[in-house]
mmCIF file as Biopython writes it, N, C-alpha, C and O atoms, coordinates in Angstrom:
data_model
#
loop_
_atom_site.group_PDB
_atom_site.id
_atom_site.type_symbol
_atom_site.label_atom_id
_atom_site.label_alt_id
_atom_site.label_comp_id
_atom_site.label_asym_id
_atom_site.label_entity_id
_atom_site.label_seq_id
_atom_site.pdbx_PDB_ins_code
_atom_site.Cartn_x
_atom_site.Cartn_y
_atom_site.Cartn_z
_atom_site.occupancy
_atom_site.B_iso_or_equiv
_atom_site.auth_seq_id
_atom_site.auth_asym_id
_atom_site.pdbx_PDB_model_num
ATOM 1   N N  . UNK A ? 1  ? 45.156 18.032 -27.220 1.0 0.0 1  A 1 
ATOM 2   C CA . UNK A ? 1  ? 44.467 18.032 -28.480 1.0 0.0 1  A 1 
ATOM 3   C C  . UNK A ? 1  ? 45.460 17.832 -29.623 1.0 0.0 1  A 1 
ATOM 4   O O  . UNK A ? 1  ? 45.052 17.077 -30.506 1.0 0.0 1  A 1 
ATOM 5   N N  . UNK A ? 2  ? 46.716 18.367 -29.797 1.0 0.0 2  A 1 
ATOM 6   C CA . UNK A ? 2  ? 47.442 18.667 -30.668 1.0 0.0 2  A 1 
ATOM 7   C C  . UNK A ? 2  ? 48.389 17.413 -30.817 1.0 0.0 2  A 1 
ATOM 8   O O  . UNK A ? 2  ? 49.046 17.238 -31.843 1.0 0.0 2  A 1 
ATOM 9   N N  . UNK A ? 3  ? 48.427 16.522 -29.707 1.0 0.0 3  A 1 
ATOM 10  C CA . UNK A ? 3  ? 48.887 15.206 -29.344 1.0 0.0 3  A 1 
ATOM 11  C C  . UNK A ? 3  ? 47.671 13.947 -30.720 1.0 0.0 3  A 1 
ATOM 12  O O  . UNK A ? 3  ? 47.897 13.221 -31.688 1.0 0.0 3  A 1 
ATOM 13  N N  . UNK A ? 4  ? 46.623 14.337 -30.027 1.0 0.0 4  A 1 
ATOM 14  C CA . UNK A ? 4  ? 45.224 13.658 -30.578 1.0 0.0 4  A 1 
ATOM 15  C C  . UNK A ? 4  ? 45.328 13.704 -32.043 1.0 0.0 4  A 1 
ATOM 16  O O  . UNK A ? 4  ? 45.237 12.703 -32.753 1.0 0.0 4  A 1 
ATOM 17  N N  . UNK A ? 5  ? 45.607 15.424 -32.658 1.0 0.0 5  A 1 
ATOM 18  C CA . UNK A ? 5  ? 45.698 15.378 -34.043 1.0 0.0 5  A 1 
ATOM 19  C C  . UNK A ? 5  ? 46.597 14.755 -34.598 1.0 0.0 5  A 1 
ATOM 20  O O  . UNK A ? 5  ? 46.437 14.046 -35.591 1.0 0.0 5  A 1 
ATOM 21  N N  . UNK A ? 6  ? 48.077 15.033 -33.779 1.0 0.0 6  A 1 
ATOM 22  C CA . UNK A ? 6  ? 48.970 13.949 -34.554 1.0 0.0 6  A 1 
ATOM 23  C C  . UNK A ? 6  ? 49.104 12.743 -34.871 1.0 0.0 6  A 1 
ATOM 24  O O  . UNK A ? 6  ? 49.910 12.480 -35.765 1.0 0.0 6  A 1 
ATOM 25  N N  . UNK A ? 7  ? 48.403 11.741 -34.271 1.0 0.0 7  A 1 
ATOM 26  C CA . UNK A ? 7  ? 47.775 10.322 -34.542 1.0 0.0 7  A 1 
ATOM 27  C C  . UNK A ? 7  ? 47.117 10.088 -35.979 1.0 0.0 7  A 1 
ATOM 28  O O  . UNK A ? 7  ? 47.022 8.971  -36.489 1.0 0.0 7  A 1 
ATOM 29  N N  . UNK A ? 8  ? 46.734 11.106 -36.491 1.0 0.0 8  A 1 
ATOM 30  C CA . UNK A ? 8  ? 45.537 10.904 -37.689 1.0 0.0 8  A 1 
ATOM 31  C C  . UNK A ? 8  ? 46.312 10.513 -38.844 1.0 0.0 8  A 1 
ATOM 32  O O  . UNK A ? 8  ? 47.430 11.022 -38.921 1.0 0.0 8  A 1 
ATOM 33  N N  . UNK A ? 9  ? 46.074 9.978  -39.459 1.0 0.0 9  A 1 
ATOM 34  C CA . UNK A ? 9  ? 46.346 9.081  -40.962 1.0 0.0 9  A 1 
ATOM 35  C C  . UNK A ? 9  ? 46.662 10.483 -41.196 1.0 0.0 9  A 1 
ATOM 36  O O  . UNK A ? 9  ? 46.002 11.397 -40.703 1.0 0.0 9  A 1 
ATOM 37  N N  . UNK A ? 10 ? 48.151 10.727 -42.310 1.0 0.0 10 A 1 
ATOM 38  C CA . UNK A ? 10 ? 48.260 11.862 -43.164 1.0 0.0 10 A 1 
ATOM 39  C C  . UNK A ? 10 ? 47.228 12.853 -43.903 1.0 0.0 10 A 1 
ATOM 40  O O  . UNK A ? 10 ? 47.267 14.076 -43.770 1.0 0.0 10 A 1 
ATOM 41  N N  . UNK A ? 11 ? 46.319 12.172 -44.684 1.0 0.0 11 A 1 
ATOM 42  C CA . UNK A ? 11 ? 45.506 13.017 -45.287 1.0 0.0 11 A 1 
ATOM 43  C C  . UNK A ? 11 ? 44.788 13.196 -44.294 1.0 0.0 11 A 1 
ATOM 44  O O  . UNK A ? 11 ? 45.061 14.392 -44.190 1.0 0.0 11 A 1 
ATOM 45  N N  . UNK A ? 12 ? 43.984 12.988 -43.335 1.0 0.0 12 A 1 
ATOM 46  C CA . UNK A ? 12 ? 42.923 13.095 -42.260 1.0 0.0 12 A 1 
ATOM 47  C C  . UNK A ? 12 ? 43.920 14.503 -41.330 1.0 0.0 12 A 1 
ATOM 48  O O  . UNK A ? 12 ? 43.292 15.167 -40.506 1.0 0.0 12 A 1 
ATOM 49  N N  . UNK A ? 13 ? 44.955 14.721 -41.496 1.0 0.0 13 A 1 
ATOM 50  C CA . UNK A ? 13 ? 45.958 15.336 -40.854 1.0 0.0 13 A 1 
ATOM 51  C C  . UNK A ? 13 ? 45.549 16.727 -40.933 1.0 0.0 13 A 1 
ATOM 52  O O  . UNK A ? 13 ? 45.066 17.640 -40.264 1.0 0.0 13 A 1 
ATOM 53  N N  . UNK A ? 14 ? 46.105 16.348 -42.401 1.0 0.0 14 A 1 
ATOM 54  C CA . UNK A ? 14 ? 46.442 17.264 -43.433 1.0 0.0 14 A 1 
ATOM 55  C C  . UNK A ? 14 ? 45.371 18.300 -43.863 1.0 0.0 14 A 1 
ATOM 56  O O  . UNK A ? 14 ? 45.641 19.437 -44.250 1.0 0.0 14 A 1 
ATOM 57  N N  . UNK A ? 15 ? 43.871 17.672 -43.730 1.0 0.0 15 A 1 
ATOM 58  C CA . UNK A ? 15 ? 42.858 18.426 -43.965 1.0 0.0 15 A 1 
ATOM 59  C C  . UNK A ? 15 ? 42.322 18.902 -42.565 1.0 0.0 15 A 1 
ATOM 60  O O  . UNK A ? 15 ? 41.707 19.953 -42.747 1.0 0.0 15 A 1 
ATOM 61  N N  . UNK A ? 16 ? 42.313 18.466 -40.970 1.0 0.0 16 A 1 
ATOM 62  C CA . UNK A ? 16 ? 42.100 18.917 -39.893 1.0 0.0 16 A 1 
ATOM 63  C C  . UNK A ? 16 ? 42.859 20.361 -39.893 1.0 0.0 16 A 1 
ATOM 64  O O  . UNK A ? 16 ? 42.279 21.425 -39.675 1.0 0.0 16 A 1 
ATOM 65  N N  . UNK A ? 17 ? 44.368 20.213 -40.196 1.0 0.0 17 A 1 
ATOM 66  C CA . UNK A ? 17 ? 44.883 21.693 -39.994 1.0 0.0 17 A 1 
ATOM 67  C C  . UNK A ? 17 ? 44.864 22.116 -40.957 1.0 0.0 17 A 1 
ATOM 68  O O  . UNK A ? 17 ? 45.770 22.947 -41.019 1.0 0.0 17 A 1 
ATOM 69  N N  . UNK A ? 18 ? 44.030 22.019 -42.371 1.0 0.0 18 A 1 
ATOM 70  C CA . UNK A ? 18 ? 44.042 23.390 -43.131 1.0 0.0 18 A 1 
ATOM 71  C C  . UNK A ? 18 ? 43.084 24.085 -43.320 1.0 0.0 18 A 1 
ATOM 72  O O  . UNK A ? 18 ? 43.113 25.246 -43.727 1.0 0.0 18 A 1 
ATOM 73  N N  . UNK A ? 19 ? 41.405 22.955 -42.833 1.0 0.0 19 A 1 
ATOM 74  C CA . UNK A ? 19 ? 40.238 22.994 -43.040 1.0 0.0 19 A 1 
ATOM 75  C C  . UNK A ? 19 ? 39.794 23.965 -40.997 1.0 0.0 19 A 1 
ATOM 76  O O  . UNK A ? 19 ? 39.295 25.082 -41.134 1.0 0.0 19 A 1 
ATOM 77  N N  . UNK A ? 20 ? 39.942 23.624 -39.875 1.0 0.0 20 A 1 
ATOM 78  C CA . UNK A ? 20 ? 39.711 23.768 -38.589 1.0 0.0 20 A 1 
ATOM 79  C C  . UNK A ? 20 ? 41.009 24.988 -38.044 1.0 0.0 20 A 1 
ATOM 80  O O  . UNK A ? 20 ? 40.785 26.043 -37.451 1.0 0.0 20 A 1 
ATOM 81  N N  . UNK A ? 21 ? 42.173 24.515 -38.404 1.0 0.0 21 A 1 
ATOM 82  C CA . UNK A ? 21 ? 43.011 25.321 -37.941 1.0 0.0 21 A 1 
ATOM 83  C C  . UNK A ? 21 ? 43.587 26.595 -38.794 1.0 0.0 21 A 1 
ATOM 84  O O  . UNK A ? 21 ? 43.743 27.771 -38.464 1.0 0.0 21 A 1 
ATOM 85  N N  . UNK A ? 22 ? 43.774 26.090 -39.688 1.0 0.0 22 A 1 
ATOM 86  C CA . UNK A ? 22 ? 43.878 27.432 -40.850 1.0 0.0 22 A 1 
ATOM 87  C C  . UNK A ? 22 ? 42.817 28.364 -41.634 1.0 0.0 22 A 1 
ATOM 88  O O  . UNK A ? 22 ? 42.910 29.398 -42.296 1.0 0.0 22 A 1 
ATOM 89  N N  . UNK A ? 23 ? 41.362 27.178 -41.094 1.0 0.0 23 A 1 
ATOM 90  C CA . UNK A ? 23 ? 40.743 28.061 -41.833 1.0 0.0 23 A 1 
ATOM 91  C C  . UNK A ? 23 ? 40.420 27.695 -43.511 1.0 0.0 23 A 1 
ATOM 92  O O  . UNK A ? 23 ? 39.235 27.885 -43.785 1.0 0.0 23 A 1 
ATOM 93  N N  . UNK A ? 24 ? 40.843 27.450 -44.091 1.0 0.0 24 A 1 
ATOM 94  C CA . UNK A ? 24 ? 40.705 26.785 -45.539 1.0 0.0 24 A 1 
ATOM 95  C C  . UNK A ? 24 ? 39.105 26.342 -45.902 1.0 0.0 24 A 1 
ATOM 96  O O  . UNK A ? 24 ? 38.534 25.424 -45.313 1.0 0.0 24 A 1 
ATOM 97  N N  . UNK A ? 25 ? 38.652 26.937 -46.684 1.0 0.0 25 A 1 
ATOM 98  C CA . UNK A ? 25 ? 37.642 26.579 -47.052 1.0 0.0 25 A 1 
ATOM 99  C C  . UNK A ? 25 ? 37.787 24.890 -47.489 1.0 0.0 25 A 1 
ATOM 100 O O  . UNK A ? 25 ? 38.939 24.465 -47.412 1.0 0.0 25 A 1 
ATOM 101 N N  . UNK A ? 26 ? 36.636 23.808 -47.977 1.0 0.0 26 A 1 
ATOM 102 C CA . UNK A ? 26 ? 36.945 22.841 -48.379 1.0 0.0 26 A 1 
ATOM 103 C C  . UNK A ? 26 ? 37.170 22.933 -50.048 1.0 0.0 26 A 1 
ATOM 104 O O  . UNK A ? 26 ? 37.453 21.852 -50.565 1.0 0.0 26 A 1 
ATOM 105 N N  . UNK A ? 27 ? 37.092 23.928 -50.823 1.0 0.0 27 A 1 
ATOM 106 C CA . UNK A ? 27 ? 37.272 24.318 -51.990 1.0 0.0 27 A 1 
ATOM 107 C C  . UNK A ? 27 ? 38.981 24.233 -52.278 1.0 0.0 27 A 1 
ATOM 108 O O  . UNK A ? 27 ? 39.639 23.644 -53.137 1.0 0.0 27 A 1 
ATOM 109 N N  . UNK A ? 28 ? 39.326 25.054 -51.209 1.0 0.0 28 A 1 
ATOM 110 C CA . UNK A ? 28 ? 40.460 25.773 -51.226 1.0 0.0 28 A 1 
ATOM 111 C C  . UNK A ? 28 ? 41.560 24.127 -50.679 1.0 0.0 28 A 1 
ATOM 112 O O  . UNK A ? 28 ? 42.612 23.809 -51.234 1.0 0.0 28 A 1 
ATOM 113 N N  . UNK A ? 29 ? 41.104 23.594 -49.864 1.0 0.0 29 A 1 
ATOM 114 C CA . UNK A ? 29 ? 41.662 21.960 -49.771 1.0 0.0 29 A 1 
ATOM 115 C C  . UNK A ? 29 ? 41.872 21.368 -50.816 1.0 0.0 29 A 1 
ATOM 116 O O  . UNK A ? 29 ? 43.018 21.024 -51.106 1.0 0.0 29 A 1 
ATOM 117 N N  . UNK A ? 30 ? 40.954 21.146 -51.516 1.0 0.0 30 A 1 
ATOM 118 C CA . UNK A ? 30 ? 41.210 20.449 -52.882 1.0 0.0 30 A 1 
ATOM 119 C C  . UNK A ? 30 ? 42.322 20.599 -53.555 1.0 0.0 30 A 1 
ATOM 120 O O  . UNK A ? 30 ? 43.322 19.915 -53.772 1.0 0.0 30 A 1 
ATOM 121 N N  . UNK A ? 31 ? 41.811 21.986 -53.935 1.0 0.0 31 A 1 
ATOM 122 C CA . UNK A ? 31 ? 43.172 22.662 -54.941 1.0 0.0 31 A 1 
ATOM 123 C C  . UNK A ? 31 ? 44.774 22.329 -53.863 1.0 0.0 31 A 1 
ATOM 124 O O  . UNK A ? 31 ? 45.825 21.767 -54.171 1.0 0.0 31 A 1 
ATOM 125 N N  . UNK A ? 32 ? 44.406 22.847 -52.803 1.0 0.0 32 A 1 
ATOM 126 C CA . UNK A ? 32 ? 45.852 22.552 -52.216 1.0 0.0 32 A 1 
ATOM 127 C C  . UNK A ? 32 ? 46.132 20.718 -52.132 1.0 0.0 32 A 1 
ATOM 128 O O  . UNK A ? 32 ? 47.197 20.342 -52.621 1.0 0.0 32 A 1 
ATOM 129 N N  . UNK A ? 33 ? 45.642 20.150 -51.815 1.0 0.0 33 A 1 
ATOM 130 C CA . UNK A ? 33 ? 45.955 18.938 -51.443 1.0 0.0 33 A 1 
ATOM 131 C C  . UNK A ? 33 ? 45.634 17.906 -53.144 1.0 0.0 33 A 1 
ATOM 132 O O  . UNK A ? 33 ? 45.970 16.728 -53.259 1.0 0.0 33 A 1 
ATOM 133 N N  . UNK A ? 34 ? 45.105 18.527 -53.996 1.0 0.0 34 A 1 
ATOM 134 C CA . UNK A ? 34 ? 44.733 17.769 -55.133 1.0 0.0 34 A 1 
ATOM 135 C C  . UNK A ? 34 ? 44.316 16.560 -54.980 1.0 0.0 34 A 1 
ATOM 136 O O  . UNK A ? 34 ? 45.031 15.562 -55.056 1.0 0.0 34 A 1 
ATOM 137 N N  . UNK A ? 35 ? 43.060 16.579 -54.740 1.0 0.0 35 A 1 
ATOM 138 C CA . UNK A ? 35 ? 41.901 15.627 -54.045 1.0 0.0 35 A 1 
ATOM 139 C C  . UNK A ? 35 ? 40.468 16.044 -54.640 1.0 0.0 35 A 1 
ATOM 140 O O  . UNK A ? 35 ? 40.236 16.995 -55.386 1.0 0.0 35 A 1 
ATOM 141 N N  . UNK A ? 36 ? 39.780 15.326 -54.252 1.0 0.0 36 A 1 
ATOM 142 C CA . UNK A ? 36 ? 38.537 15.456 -54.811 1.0 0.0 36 A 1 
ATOM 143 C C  . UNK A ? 36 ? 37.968 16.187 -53.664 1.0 0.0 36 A 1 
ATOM 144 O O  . UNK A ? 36 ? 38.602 16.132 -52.610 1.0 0.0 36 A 1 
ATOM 145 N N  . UNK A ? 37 ? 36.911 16.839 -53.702 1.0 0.0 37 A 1 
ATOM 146 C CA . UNK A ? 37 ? 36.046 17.607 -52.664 1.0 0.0 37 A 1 
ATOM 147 C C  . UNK A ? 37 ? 35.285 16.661 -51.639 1.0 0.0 37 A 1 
ATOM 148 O O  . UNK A ? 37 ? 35.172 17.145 -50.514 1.0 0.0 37 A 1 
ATOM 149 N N  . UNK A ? 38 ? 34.751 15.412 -51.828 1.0 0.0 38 A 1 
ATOM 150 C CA . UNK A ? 38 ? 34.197 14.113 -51.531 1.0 0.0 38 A 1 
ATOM 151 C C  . UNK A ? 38 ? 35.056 13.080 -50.457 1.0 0.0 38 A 1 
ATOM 152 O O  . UNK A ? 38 ? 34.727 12.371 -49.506 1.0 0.0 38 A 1 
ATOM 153 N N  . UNK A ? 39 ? 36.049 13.329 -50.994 1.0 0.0 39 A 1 
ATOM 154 C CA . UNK A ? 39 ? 37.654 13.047 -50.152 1.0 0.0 39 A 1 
ATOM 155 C C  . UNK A ? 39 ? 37.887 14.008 -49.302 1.0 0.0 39 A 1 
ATOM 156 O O  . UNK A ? 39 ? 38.287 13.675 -48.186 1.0 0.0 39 A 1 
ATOM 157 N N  . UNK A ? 40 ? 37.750 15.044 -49.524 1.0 0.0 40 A 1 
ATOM 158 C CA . UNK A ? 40 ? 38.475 16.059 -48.354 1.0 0.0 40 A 1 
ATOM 159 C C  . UNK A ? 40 ? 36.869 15.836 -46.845 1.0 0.0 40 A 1 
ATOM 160 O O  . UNK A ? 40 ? 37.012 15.998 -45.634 1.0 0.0 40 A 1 
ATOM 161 N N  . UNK A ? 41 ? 35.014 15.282 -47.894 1.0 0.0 41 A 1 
ATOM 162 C CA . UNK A ? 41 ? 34.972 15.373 -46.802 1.0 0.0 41 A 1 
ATOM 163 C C  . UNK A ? 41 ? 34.947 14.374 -45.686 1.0 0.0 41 A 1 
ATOM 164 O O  . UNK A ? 41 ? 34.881 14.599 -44.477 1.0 0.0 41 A 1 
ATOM 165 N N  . UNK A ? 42 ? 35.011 13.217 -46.321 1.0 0.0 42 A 1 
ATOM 166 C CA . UNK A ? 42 ? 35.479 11.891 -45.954 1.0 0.0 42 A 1 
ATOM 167 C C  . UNK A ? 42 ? 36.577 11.903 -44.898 1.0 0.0 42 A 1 
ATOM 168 O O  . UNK A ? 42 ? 36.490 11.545 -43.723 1.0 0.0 42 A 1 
ATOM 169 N N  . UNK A ? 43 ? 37.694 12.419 -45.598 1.0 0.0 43 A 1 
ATOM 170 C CA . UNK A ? 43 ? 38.776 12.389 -44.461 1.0 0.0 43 A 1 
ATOM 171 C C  . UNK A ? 43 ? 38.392 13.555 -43.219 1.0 0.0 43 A 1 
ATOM 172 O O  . UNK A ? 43 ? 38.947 13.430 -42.128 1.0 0.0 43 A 1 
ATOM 173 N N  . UNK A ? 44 ? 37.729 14.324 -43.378 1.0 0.0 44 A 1 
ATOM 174 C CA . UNK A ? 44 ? 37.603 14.945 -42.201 1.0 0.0 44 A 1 
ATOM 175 C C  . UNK A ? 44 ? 36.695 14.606 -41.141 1.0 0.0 44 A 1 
ATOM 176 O O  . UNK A ? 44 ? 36.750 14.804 -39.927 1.0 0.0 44 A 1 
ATOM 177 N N  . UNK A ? 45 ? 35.532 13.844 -42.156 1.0 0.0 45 A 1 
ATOM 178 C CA . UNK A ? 45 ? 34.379 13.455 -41.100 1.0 0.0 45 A 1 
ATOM 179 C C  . UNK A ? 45 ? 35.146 12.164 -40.217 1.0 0.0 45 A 1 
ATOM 180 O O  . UNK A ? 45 ? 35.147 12.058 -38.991 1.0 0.0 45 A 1 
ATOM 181 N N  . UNK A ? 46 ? 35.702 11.353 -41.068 1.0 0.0 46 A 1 
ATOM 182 C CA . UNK A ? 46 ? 36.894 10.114 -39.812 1.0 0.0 46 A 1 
ATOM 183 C C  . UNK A ? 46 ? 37.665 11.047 -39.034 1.0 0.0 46 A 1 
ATOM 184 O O  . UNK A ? 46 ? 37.620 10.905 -37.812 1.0 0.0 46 A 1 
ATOM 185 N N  . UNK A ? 47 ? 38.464 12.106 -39.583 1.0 0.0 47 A 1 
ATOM 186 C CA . UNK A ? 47 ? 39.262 12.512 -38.587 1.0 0.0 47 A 1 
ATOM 187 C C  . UNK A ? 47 ? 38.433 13.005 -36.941 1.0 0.0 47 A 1 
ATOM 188 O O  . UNK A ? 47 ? 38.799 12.677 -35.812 1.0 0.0 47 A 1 
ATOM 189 N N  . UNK A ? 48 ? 37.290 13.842 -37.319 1.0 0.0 48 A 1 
ATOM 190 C CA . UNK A ? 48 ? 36.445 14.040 -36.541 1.0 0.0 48 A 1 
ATOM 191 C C  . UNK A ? 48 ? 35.716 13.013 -35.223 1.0 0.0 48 A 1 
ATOM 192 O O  . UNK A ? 48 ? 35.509 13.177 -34.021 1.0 0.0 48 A 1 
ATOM 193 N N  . UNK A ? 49 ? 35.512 12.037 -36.099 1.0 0.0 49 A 1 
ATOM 194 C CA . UNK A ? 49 ? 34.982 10.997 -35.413 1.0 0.0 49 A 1 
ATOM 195 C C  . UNK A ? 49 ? 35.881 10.186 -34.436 1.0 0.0 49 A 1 
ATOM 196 O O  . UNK A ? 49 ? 35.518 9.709  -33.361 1.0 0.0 49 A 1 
ATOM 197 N N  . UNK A ? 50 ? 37.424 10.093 -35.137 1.0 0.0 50 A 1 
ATOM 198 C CA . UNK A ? 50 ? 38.802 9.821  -34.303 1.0 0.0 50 A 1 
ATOM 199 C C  . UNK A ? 50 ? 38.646 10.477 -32.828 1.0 0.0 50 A 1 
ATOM 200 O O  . UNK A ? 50 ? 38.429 9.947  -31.738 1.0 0.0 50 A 1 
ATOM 201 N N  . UNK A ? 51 ? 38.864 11.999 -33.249 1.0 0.0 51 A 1 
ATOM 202 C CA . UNK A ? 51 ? 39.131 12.922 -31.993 1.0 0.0 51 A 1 
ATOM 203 C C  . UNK A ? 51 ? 38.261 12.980 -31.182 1.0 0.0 51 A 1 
ATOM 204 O O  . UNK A ? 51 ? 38.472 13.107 -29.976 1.0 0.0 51 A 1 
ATOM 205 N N  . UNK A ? 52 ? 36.949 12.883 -31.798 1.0 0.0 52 A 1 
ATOM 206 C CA . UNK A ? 52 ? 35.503 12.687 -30.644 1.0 0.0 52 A 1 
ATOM 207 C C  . UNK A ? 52 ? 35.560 11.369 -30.071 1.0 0.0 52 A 1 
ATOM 208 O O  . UNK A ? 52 ? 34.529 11.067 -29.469 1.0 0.0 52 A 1 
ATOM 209 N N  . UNK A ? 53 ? 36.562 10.406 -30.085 1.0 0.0 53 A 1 
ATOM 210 C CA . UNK A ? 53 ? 37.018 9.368  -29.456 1.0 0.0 53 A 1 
ATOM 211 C C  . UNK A ? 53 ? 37.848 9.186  -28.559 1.0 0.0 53 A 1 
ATOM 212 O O  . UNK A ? 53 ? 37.984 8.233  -27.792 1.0 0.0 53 A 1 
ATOM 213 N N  . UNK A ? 54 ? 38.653 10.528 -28.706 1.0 0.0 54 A 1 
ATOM 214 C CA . UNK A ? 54 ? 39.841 9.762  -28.048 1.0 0.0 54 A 1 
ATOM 215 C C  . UNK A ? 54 ? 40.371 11.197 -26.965 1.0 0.0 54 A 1 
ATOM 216 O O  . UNK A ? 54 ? 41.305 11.262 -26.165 1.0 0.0 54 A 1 
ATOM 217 N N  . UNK A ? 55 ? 39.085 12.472 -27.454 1.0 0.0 55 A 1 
ATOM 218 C CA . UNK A ? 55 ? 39.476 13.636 -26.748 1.0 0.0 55 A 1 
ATOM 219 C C  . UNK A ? 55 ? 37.921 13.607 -25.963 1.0 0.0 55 A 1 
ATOM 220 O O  . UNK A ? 55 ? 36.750 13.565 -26.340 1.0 0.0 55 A 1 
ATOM 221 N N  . UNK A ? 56 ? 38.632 13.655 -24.682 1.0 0.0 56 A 1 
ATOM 222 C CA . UNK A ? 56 ? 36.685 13.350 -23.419 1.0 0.0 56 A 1 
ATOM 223 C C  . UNK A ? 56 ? 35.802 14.817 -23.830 1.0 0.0 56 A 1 
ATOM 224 O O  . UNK A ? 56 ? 36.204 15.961 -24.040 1.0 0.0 56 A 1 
ATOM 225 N N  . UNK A ? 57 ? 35.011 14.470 -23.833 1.0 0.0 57 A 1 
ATOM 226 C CA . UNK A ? 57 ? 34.110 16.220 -23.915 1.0 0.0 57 A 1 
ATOM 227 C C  . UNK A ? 57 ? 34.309 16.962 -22.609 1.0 0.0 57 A 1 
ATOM 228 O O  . UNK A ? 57 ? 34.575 16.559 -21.476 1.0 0.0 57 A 1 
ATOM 229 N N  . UNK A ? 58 ? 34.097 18.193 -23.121 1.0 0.0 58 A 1 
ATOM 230 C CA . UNK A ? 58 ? 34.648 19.241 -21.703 1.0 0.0 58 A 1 
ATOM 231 C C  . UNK A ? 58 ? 33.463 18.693 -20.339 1.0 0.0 58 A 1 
ATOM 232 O O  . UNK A ? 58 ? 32.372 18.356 -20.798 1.0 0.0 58 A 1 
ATOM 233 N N  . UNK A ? 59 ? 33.542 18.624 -19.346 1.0 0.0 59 A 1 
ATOM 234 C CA . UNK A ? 59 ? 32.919 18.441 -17.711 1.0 0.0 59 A 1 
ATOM 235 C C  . UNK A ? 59 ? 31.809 20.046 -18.170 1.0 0.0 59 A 1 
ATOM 236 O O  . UNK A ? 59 ? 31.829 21.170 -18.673 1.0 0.0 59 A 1 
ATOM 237 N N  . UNK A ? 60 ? 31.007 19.056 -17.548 1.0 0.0 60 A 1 
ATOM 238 C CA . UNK A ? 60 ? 29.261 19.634 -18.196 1.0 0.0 60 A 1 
ATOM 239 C C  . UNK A ? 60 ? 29.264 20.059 -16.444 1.0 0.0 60 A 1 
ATOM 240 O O  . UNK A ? 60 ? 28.990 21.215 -16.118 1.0 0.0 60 A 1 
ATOM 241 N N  . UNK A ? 61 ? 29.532 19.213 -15.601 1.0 0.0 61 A 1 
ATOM 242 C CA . UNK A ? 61 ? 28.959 19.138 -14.368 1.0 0.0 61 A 1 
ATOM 243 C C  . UNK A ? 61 ? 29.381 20.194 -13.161 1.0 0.0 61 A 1 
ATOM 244 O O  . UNK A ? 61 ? 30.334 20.842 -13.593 1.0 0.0 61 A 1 
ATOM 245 N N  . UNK A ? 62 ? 29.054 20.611 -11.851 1.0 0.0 62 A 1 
ATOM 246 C CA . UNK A ? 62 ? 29.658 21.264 -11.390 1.0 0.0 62 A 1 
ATOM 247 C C  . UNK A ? 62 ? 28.871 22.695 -10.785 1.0 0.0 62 A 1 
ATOM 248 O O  . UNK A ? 62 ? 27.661 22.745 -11.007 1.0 0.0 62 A 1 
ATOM 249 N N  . UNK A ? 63 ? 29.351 23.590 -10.206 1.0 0.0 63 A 1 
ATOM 250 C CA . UNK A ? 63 ? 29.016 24.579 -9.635  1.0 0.0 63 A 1 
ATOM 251 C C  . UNK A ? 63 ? 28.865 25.853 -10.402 1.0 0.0 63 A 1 
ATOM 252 O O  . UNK A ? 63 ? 29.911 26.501 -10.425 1.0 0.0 63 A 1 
ATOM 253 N N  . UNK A ? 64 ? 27.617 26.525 -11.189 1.0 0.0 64 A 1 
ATOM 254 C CA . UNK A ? 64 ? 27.236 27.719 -11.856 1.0 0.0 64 A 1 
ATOM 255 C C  . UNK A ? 64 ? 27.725 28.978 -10.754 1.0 0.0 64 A 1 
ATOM 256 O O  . UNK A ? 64 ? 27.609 29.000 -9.528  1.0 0.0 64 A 1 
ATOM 257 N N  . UNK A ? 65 ? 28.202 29.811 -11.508 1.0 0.0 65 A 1 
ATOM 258 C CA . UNK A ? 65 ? 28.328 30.818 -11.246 1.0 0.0 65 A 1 
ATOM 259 C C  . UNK A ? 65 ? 27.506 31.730 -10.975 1.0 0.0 65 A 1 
ATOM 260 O O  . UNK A ? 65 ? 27.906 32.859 -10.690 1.0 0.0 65 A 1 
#
């Protein structure tokens, strides 16, 4: 995963680990990254859409417990 994030365009980066991994509200992005709120959600919804590309979804299939 952490391979996957590092691929992302800087700002798309930049808002995955402050917004998912740190926690950061998207308020609190702005002010840190000095961006518009519209931008922070732009770059996250591509970053998102990146990783749901390129990371397989977890195996659905298989033997219940």
């Amino acid at each position: 995963m952490f391979t996957a994030i590092s691929r992302l365009p800087d700002r798309q980066l930049e808002v995955i680990v402050l917004h998912r991994l740190c926690g950061c509200t998207h308020g609190a992005a702005t002010g840190l990254l000095g961006t518009s709120l519209a931008a922070i959600r732009s770059d996250e919804r591509h970053a998102t859409r990146f990783l749901g590309s390129v990371i397989p979804p977890p195996s659905t299939e298989g033997t219940t417990p």
